[in-house]
N, C-alpha and C positions, 0 to 999 in steps of 0.2 A: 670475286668474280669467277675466277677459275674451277672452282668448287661450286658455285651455281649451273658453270656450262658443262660441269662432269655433271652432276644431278641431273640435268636435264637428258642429255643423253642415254642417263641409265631410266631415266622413266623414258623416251620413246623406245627405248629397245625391249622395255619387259612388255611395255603396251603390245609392241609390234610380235611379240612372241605371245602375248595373252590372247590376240586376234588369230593368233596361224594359228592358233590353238583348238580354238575355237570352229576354225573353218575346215583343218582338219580331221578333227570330230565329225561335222556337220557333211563332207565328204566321204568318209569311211561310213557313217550313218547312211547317208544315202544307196552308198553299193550294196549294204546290204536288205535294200529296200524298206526300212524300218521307219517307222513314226519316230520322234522325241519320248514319244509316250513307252513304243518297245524298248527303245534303249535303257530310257530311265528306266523300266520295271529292269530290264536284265542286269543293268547294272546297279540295285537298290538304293535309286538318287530320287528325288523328287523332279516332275518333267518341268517345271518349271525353272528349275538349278540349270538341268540341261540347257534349257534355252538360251538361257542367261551365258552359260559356256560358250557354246556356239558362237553366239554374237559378242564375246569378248568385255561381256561386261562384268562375269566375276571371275578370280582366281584362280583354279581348282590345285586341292590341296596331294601331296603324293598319291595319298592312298585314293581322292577321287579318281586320278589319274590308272592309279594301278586296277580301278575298280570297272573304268572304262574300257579300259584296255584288256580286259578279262572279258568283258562282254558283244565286244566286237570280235573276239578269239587271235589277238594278235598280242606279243609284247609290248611290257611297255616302252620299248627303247624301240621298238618299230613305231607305236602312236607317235613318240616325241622326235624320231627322224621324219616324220612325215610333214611335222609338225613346223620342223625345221627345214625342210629345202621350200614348204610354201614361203618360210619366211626369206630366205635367200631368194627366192624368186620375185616373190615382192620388191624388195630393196630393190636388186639389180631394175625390174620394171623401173623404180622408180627413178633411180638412176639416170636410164634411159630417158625418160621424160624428162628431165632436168635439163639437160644435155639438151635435149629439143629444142628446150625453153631458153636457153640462151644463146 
């Protein structure tokens, strides 16, 4: 049982970090005014993959990430702090709503 509730927890936190992942993509994409389609070409991804990023429905592997993050002109340990305080952000929100809720 203890080893089901640790599993579960480690899959909502990579979920909840594949989603900020993804949204911080989809936000750094956006400031710089660019389609799914500009990023993919700049970053030699197919725009479809991107999408899929964005909305947290696949994984991206380092080097997509390193590939990313080259093409927006940032590091990638800035994409993945970015990446990271949406997901701190998140949490705490949800936090907050919890709290509400009870």
């Amino acid at each position: 049982r203890t080893r089901r509730e640790a599993d579960r927890r480690t899959s909502l936190a990579m979920s909840e970090l594949v989603n900020s992942f993804g949204i911080a993509v989809r936000q750094l994409r956006d400031r710089q005014g660019w389609s799914q389609e500009d990023l993919a070409g700049r970053a030699d991804l197919n725009r479809s993959y991107v999408g899929e990023l964005e909305r947290g429905k696949a994984i991206p592997s380092l080097l997509t990430v390193e590939k990313i993050a080259g093409a927006l002109g940032i590091s990638t340990t800035s994409l993945l702090t970015h990446a990271e305080r949406i997901a701190q952000t998140r949490l705490v929100r949800g936090l907050e709503l919890t709290a509400i809720a009870c």
